[in-house]
C-alpha positions in Angstrom: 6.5 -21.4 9.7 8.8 -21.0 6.5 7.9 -17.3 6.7 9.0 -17.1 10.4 12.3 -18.8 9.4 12.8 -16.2 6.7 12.2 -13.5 8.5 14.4 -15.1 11.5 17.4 -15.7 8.6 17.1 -12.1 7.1 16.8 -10.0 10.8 20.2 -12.2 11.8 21.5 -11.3 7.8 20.5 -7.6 8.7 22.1 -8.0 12.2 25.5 -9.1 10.9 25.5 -6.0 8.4 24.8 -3.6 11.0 27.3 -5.2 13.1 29.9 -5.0 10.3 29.1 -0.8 9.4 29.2 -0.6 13.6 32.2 1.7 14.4 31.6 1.9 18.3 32.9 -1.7 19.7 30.0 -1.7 22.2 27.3 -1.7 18.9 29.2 -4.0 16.8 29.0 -6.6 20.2 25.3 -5.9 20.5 24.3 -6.5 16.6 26.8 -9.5 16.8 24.6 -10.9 19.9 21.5 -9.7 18.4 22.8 -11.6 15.0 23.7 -15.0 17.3 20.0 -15.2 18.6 18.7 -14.4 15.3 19.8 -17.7 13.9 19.5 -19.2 17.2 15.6 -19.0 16.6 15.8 -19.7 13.2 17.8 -23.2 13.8 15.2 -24.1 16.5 12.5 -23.1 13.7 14.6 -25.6 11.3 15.0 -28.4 13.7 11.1 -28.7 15.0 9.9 -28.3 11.4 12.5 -31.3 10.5 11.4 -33.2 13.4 7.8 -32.9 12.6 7.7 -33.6 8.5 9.7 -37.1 10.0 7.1 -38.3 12.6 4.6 -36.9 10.6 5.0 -37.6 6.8 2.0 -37.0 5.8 0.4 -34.4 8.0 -1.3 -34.5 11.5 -1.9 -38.6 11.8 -5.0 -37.2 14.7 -6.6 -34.5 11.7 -6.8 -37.5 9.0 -8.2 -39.8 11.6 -11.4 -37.3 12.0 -11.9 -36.9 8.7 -11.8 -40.5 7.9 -14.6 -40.9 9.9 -16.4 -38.0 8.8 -19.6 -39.1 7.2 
Protein backbone atom coordinates (compact mmCIF):
# COMPACT_ATOMS: atom_id res chain seq x y z
CA UNK A 1 0.00 0.00 0.00
CA UNK A 2 3.08 2.44 0.26
CA UNK A 3 2.91 2.61 -3.52
CA UNK A 4 -0.88 3.64 -3.32
CA UNK A 5 0.06 6.27 -0.76
CA UNK A 6 2.72 7.64 -3.10
CA UNK A 7 0.82 7.80 -5.84
CA UNK A 8 -2.20 9.36 -3.68
CA UNK A 9 0.69 12.12 -2.19
CA UNK A 10 2.10 12.99 -5.78
CA UNK A 11 -1.67 13.22 -7.87
CA UNK A 12 -2.65 15.69 -4.70
CA UNK A 13 1.24 17.34 -5.24
CA UNK A 14 0.29 17.49 -9.05
CA UNK A 15 -3.26 18.79 -8.20
CA UNK A 16 -2.03 21.73 -6.18
CA UNK A 17 0.50 22.71 -9.12
CA UNK A 18 -2.13 22.65 -11.57
CA UNK A 19 -4.35 24.58 -9.31
CA UNK A 20 -1.63 27.14 -8.74
CA UNK A 21 -0.80 27.63 -12.97
CA UNK A 22 -4.94 27.67 -13.08
CA UNK A 23 -5.86 31.24 -14.45
CA UNK A 24 -9.74 30.55 -14.79
CA UNK A 25 -11.10 30.69 -10.92
CA UNK A 26 -13.52 27.82 -11.72
CA UNK A 27 -10.22 25.36 -12.59
CA UNK A 28 -8.11 26.60 -9.84
CA UNK A 29 -11.41 25.54 -7.35
CA UNK A 30 -11.68 22.16 -9.18
CA UNK A 31 -7.74 21.14 -8.91
CA UNK A 32 -7.97 22.65 -5.32
CA UNK A 33 -10.90 20.04 -4.56
CA UNK A 34 -9.32 17.47 -6.63
CA UNK A 35 -5.99 18.29 -4.47
CA UNK A 36 -8.20 18.05 -0.97
CA UNK A 37 -9.44 14.43 -1.84
CA UNK A 38 -6.11 13.53 -3.00
CA UNK A 39 -4.72 13.67 0.41
CA UNK A 40 -7.93 12.81 1.78
CA UNK A 41 -7.20 9.14 0.43
CA UNK A 42 -3.86 9.28 1.14
CA UNK A 43 -4.40 10.08 5.11
CA UNK A 44 -7.01 7.27 5.20
CA UNK A 45 -4.18 5.09 3.46
CA UNK A 46 -1.82 6.47 6.44
CA UNK A 47 -4.09 5.88 9.23
CA UNK A 48 -5.36 2.09 8.40
CA UNK A 49 -1.66 1.19 7.62
CA UNK A 50 -0.76 2.75 11.18
CA UNK A 51 -3.65 1.10 12.77
CA UNK A 52 -2.78 -2.30 11.40
CA UNK A 53 1.40 -2.40 12.04
CA UNK A 54 -0.11 -1.55 15.92
CA UNK A 55 -2.65 -4.54 16.28
CA UNK A 56 -0.55 -6.38 14.23
CA UNK A 57 3.27 -6.10 14.97
CA UNK A 58 4.27 -8.76 13.52
CA UNK A 59 2.06 -9.63 10.58
CA UNK A 60 -1.30 -11.35 10.24
CA UNK A 61 -1.56 -13.21 13.97
CA UNK A 62 -4.36 -15.80 11.74
CA UNK A 63 -1.44 -16.47 8.62
CA UNK A 64 1.35 -17.47 11.46
CA UNK A 65 -1.12 -19.51 13.24
CA UNK A 66 -1.47 -21.85 9.91
CA UNK A 67 1.77 -22.10 9.37
CA UNK A 68 2.71 -23.05 12.81
CA UNK A 69 0.80 -25.92 12.32
CA UNK A 70 1.90 -26.69 9.06
CA UNK A 71 3.58 -30.05 9.13
Amino acid sequence: MADLLTLYRDNANRAHADADAATLDNVRDRNLRAAHAWEQMADRIDRTERARAAREPHGDPALQSMQSTAP
